[in-house]
SELOKOL-156654 format. One record per residue (C-alpha): residue number from 1; residue in three letters; x, y, z. Coordinates in Angstrom, 3 decimals, m for minus. Each point is the difference from the previous one (the first is absolute). Layout:
N
+------+------+----------+----------+----------+
! resi ! resn !        u !        v !        w !
+------+------+----------+----------+----------+
!  NUM !  Ala !        X !        Y !        Z !
...
+------+------+----------+----------+----------+
This chain:
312
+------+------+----------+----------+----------+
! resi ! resn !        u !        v !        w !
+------+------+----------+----------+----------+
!    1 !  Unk !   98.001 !   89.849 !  209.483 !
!    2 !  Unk !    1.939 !   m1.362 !    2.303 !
!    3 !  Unk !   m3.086 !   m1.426 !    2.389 !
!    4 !  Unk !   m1.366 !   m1.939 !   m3.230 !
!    5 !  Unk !    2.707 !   m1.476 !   m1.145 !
!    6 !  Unk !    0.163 !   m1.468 !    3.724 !
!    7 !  Unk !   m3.418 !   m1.001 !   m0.462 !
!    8 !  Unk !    0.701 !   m1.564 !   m3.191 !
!    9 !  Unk !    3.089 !   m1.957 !    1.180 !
!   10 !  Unk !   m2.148 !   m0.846 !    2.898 !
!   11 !  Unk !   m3.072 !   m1.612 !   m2.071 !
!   12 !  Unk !    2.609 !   m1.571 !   m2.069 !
!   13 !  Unk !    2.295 !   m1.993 !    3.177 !
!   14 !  Unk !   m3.811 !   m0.680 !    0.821 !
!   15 !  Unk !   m1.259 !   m1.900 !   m2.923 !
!   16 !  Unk !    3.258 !   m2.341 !   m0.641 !
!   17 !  Unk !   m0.380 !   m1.208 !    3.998 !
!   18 !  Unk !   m3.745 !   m0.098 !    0.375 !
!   19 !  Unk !   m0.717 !   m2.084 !   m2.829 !
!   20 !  Unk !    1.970 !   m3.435 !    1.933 !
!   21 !  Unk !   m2.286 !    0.355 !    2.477 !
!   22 !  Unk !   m3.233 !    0.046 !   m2.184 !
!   23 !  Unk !    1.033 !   m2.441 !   m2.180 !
!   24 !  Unk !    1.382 !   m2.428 !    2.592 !
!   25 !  Unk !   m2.851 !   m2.916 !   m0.804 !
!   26 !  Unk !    1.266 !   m0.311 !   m3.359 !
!   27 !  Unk !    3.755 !   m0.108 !    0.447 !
!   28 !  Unk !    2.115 !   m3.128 !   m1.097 !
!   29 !  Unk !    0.442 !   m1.937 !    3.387 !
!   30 !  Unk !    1.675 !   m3.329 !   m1.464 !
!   31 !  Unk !    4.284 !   m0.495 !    0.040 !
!   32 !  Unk !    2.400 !    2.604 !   m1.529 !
!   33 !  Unk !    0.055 !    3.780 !   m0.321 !
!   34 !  Unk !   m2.811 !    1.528 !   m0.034 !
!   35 !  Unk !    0.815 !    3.893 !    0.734 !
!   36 !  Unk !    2.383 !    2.212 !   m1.275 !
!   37 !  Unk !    1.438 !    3.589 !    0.444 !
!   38 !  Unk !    2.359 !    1.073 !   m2.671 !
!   39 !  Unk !    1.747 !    3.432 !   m0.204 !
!   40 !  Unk !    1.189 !    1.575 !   m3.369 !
!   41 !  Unk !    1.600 !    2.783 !   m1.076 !
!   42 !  Unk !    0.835 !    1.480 !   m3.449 !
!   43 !  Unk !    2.676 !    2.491 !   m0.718 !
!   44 !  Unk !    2.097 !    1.151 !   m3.299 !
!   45 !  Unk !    3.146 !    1.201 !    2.477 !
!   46 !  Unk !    1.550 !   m2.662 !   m1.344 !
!   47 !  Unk !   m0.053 !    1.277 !   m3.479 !
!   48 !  Unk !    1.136 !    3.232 !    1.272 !
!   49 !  Unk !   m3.370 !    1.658 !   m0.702 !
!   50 !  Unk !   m2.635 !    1.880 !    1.418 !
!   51 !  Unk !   m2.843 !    0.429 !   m1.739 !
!   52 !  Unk !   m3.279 !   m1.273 !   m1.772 !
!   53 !  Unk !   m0.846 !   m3.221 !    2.625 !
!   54 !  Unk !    2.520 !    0.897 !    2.468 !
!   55 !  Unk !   m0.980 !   m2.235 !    2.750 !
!   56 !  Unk !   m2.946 !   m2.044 !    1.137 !
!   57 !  Unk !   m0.854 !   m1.519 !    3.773 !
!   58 !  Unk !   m1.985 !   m3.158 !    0.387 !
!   59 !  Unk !   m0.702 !   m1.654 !    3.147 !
!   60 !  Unk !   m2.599 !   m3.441 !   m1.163 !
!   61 !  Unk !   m1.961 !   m2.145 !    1.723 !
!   62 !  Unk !   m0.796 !   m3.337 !   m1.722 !
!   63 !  Unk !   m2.387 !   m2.897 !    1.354 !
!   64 !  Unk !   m1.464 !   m3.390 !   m1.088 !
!   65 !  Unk !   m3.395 !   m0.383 !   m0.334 !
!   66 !  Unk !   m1.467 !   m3.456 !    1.311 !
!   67 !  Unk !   m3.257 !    0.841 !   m0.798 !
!   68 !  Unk !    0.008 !    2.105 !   m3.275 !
!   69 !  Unk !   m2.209 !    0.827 !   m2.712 !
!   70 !  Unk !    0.225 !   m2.713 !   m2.885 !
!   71 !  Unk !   m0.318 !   m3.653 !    0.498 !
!   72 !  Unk !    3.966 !   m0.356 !   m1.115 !
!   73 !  Unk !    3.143 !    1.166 !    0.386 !
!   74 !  Unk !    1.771 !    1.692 !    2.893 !
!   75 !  Unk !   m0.938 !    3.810 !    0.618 !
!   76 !  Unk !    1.739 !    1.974 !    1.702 !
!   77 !  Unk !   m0.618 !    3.956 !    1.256 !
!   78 !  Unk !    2.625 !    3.020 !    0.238 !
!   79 !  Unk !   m0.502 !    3.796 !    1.354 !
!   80 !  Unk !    2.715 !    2.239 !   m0.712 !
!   81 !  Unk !    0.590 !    3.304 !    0.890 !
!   82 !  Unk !    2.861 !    2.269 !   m2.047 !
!   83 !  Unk !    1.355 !    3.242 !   m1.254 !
!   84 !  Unk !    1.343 !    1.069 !   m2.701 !
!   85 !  Unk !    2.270 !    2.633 !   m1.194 !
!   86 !  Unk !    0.233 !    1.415 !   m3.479 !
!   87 !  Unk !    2.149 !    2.949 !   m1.063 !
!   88 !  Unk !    1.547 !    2.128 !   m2.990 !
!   89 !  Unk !    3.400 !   m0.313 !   m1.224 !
!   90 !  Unk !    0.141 !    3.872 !    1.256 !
!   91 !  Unk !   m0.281 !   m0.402 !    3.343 !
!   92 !  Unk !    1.900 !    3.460 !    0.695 !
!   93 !  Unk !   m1.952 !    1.770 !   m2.502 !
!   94 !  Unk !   m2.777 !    2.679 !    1.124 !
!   95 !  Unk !   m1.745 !    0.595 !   m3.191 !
!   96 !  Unk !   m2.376 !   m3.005 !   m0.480 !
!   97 !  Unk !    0.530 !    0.456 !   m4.195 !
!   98 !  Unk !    2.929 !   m1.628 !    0.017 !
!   99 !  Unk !   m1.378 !   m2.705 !    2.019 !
!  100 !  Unk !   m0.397 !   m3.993 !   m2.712 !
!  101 !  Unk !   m2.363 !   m0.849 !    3.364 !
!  102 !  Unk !   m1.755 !    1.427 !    2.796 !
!  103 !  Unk !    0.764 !   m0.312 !    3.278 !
!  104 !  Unk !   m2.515 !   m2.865 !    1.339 !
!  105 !  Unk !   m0.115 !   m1.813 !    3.295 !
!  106 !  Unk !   m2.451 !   m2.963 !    0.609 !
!  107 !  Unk !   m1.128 !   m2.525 !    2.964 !
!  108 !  Unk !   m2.643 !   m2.087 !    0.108 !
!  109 !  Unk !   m1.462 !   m3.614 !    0.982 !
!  110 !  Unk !   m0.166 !   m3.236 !   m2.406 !
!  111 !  Unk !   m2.310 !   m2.657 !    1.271 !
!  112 !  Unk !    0.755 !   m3.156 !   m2.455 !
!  113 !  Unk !   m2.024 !   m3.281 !   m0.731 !
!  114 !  Unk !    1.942 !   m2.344 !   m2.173 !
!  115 !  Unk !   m0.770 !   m4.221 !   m0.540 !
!  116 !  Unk !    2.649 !   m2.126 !   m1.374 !
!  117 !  Unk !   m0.938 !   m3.595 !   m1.953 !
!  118 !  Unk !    2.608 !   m2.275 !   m1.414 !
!  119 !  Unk !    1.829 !    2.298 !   m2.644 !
!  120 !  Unk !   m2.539 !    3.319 !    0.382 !
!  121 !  Unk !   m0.094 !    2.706 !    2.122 !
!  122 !  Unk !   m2.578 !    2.639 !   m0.188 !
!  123 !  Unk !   m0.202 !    3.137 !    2.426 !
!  124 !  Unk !   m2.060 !    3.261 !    0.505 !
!  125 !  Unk !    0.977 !    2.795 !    2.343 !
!  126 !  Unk !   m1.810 !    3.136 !    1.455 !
!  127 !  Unk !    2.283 !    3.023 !    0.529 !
!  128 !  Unk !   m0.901 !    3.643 !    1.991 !
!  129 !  Unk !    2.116 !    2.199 !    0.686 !
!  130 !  Unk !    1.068 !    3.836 !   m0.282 !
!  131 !  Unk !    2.351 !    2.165 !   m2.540 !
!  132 !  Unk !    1.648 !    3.004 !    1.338 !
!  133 !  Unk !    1.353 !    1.572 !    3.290 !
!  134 !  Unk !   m2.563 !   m2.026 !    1.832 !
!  135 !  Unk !    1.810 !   m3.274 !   m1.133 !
!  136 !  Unk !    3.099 !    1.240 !    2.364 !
!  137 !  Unk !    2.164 !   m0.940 !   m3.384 !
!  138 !  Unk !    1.875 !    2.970 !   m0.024 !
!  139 !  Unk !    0.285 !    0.822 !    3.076 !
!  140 !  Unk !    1.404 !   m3.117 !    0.942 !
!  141 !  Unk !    2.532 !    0.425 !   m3.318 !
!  142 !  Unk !    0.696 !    3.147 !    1.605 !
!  143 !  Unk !    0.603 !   m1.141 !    3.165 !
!  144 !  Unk !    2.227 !   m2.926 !   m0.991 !
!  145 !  Unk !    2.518 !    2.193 !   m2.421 !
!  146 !  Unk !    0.271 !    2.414 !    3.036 !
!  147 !  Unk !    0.826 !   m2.907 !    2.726 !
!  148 !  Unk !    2.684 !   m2.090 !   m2.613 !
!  149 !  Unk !    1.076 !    3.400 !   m1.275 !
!  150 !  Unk !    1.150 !   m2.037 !   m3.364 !
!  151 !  Unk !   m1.580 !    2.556 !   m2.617 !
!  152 !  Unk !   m1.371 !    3.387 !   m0.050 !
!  153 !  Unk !   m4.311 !   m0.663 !    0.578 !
!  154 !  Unk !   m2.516 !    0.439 !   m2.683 !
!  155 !  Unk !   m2.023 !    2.858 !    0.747 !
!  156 !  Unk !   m3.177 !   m1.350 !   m0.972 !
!  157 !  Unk !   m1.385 !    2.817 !   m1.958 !
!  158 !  Unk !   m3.553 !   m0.547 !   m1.194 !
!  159 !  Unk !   m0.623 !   m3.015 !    1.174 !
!  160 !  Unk !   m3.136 !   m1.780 !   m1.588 !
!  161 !  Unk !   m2.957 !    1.522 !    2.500 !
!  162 !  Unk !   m1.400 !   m2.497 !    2.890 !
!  163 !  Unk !   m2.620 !   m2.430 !   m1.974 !
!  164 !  Unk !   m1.437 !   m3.161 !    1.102 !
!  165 !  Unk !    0.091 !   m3.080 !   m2.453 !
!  166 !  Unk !   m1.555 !   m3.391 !   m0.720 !
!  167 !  Unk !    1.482 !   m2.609 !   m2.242 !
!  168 !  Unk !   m1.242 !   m3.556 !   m0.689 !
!  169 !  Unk !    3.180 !   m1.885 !   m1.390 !
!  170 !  Unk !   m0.470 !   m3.834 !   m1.863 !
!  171 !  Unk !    2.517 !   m2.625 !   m0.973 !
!  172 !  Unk !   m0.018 !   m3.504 !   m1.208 !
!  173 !  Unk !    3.077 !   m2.516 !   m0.115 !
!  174 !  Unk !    0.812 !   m3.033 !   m2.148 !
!  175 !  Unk !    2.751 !   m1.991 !    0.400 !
!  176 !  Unk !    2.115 !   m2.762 !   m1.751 !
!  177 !  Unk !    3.008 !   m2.167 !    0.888 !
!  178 !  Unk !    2.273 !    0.002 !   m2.771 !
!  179 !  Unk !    2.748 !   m2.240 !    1.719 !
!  180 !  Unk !    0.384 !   m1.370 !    3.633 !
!  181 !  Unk !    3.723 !   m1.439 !   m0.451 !
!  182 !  Unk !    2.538 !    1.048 !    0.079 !
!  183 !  Unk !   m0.892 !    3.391 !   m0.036 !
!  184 !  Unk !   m3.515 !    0.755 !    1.134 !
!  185 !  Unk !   m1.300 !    2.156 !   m2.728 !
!  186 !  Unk !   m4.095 !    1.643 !    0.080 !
!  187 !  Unk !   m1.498 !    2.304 !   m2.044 !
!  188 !  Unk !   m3.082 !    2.258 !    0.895 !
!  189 !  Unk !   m2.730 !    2.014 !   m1.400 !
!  190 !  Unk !   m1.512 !    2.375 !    2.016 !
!  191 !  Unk !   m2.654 !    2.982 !   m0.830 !
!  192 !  Unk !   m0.316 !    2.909 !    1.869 !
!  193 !  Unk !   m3.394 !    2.506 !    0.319 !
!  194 !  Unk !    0.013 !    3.136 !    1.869 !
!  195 !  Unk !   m3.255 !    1.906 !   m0.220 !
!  196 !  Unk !   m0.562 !    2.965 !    2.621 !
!  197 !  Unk !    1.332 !    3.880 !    0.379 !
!  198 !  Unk !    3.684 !   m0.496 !    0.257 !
!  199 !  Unk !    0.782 !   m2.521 !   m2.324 !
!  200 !  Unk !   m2.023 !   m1.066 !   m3.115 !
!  201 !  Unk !    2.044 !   m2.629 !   m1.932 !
!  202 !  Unk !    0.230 !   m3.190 !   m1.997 !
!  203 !  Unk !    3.069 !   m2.356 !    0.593 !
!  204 !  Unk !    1.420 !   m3.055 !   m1.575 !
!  205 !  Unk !    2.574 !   m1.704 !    1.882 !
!  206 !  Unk !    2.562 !   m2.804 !   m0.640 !
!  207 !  Unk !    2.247 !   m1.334 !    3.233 !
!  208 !  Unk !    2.794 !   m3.066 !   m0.839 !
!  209 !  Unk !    1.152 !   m1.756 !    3.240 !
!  210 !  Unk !    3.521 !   m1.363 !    0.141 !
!  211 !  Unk !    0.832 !   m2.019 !    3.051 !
!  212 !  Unk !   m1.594 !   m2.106 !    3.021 !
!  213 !  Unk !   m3.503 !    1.168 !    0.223 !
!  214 !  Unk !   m3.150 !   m1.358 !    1.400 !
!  215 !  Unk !   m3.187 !   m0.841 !   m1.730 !
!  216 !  Unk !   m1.966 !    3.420 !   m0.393 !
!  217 !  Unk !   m2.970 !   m0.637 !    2.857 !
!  218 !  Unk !    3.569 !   m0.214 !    2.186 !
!  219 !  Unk !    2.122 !    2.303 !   m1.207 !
!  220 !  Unk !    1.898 !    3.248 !    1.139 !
!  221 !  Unk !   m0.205 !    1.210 !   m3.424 !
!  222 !  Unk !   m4.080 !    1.038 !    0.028 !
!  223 !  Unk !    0.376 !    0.534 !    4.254 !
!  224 !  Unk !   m1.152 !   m3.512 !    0.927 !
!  225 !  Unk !    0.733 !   m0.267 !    3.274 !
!  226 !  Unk !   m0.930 !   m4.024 !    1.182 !
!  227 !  Unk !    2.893 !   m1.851 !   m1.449 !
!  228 !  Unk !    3.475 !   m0.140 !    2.434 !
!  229 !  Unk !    1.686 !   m1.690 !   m2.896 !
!  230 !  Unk !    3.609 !    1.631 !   m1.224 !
!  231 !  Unk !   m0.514 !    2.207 !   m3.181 !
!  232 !  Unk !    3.066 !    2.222 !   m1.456 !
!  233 !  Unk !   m0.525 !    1.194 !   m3.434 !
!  234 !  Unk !    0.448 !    2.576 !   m2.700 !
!  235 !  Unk !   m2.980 !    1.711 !   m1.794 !
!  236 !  Unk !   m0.099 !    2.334 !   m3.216 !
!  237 !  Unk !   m3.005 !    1.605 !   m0.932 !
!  238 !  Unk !   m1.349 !    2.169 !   m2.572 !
!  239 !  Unk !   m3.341 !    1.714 !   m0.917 !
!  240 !  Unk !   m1.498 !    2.518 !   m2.435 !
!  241 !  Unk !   m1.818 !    2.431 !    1.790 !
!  242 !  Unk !   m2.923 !    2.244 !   m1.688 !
!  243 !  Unk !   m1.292 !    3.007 !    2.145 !
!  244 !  Unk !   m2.918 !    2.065 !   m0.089 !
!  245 !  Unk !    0.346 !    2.078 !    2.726 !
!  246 !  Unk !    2.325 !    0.316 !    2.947 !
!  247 !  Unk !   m1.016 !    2.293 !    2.944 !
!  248 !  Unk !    3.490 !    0.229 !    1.872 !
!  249 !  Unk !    0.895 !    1.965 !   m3.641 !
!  250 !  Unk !   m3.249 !    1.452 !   m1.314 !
!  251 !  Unk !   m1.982 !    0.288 !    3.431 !
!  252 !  Unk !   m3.063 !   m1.428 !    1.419 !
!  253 !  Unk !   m1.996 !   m1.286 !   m3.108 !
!  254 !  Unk !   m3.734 !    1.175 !    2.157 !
!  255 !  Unk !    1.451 !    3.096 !    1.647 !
!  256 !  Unk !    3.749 !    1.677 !   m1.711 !
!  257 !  Unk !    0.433 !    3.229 !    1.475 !
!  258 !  Unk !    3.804 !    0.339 !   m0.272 !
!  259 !  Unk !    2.076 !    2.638 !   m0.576 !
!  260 !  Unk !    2.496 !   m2.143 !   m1.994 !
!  261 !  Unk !   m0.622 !   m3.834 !   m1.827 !
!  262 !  Unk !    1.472 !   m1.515 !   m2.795 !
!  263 !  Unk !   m1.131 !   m2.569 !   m2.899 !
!  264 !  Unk !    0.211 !   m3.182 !    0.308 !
!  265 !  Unk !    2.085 !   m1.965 !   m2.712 !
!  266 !  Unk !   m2.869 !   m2.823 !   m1.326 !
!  267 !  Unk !    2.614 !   m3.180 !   m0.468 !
!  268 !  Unk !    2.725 !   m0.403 !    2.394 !
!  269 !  Unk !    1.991 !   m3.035 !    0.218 !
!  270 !  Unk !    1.583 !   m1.473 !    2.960 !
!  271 !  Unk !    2.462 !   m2.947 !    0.862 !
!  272 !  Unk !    0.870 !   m1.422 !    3.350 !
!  273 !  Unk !    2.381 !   m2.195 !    1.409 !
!  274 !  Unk !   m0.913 !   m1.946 !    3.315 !
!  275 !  Unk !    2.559 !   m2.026 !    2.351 !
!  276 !  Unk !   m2.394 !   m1.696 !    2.871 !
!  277 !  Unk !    1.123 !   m2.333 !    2.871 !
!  278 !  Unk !   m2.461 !   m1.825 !    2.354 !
!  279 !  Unk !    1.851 !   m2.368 !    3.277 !
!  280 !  Unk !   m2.382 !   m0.899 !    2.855 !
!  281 !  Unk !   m2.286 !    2.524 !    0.613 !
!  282 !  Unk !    1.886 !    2.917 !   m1.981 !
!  283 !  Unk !   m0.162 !    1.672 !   m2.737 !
!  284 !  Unk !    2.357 !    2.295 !   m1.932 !
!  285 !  Unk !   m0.367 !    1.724 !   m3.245 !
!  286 !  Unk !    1.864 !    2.242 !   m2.157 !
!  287 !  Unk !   m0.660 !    1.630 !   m3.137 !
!  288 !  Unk !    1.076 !    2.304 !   m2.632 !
!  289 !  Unk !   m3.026 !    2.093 !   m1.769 !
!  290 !  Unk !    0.210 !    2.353 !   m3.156 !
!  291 !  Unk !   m2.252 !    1.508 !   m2.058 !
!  292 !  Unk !    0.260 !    2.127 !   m2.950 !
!  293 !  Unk !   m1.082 !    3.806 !    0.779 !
!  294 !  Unk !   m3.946 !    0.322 !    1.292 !
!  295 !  Unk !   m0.534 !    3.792 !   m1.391 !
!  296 !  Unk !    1.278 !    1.403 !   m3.449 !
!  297 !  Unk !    2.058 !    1.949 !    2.006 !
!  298 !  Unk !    1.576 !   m2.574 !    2.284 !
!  299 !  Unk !    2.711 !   m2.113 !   m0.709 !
!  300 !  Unk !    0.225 !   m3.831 !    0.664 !
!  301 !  Unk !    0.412 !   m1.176 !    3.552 !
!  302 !  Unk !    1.346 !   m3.073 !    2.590 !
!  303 !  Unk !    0.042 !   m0.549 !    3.475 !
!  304 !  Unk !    0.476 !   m2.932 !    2.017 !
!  305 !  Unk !   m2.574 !   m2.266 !    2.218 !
!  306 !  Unk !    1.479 !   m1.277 !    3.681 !
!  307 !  Unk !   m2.817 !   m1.802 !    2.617 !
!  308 !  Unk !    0.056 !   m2.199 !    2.313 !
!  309 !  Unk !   m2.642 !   m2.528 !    1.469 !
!  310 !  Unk !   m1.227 !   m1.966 !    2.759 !
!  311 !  Unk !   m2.279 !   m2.383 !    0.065 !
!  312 !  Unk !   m1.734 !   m1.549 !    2.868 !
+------+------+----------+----------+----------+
């Protein structure tokens, strides 16, 4: 177990560096940013919780693409590799009954494609990855309670089994400037597909913008990374969210052998509020997520957003 989730981990460090290197003919080469590495990590500690989405690790790599695939607009590509951590509300319990979610632990690899025009964005993304002890989730959960010594560790108790997955995930972006003075004020649109094993879903968005903020082909708000212009704003989002199947609750849609899943609730709304600050070459972002609960069991959830980014 231990030997392939090495393996894994190993394949995965692989693909985000190996792909600069292949793709090095077709990489932006005029003025201005054209890499990034941004590191993100979500939490609900702040909420005094631990459960449902307790944390997630993201280290991204973004880069322009000088010579892309459509005639217009400025495309850009982005591997990351994560982990996720989900949990009951019982994390002390040893009967699996009382449990509103199982135990599941994920990591994986996103490779992104995404082209931004004037006020449209449109992006598609390939993610692999694993579910279960494999992913290292828990055991790095495990690990981490047991170094801060801040809270007694879940004990991980039937844990959704090791499973391999494959989603595709869509989304397309409209935007409109509803005032530029005094107040900068933007409204956007945005739809969201996810077709694959883990997540099937359909997802309409809707993102207002209060603040300085670039144009959206330069903007920190949809990971643009060319402009070195100033932005500081304040985002509020909200979206409607209708599920058909979720495989970090009900296991792998192909192949669910686990001991212990749960149902997936079909409409689950969610609201977010985003504070994002770009100076130089920097970017920082900060947001506040909730959601009401995922499984008829569950109850509603939050948890907060904190990355940081480089670009270069």
């Amino acid at each position: 177990m231990l030997n392939n989730s090495i393996l894994f981990w190993s394949l995965c460090i692989w693909c985000v560096l190996a792909p600069e290197a292949i793709i090095s003919q077709g990489l932006a080469d005029n003025s201005g940013p054209s890499h990034q590495i941004e590191f993100r990590h979500d939490n609900d500690f702040l909420f005094l919780t631990d459960r449902y989405y307790s944390s997630g690790l993201f280290i991204t790599y973004r880069t322009l693409l000088n010579k892309g695939f459509l005639k217009k607009g400025e495309e850009q590509l982005s591997f990351s590799l994560s982990q996720e951590v989900y949990t009951p509300s019982q994390t002390q319990a040893t009967n699996p009954e009382v449990f509103d979610i199982p135990y599941a632990g994920f990591s994986g690899l996103t490779a992104s494609w995404s082209v931004a025009k004037e006020n449209e964005l449109i992006s598609a993304s390939v993610l692999l990855g694993v579910a279960g002890p494999n992913s290292g989730a828990g055991g790095f959960q495990r690990w981490f309670h047991n170094v801060v010594d801040i809270s007694e560790s879940p004990l991980w108790i039937d844990e959704l089994p090791n499973s391999f997955h494959a989603n595709l995930y869509f989304s397309q972006i409209k935007e409109w400037n509803i005032s530029s003075a005094p107040l900068g004020i933007l409204f956007a649109f945005k739809s969201n597909l996810a077709l694959g094993t883990r997540d099937i879903y359909i997802e309409p968005e809707g993102i207002f913008y209060f603040g300085k903020r670039n144009e959206l082909p330069q903007s920190i708000a949809y990971d643009r990374i060319r402009s070195v212009d100033r932005e500081i704003y304040v985002g509020f989002r909200f979206s409607y969210r209708q599920v058909f199947h979720n495989g970090l609750l009900e296991g792998n849609l192909i192949n669910n052998n686990a001991a212990f899943t749960t149902p997936a609730t079909n409409s689950v709304l969610r609201l977010g509020l985003d504070f994002n600050n770009r100076f130089k070459r920097s970017d920082v972002k900060f947001g506040i997520r909730y959601n009401t609960a995922e499984s008829p069991l569950a109850k509603a959830h939050k948890y907060i957003i904190l990355a940081y980014g480089y670009r270069f």
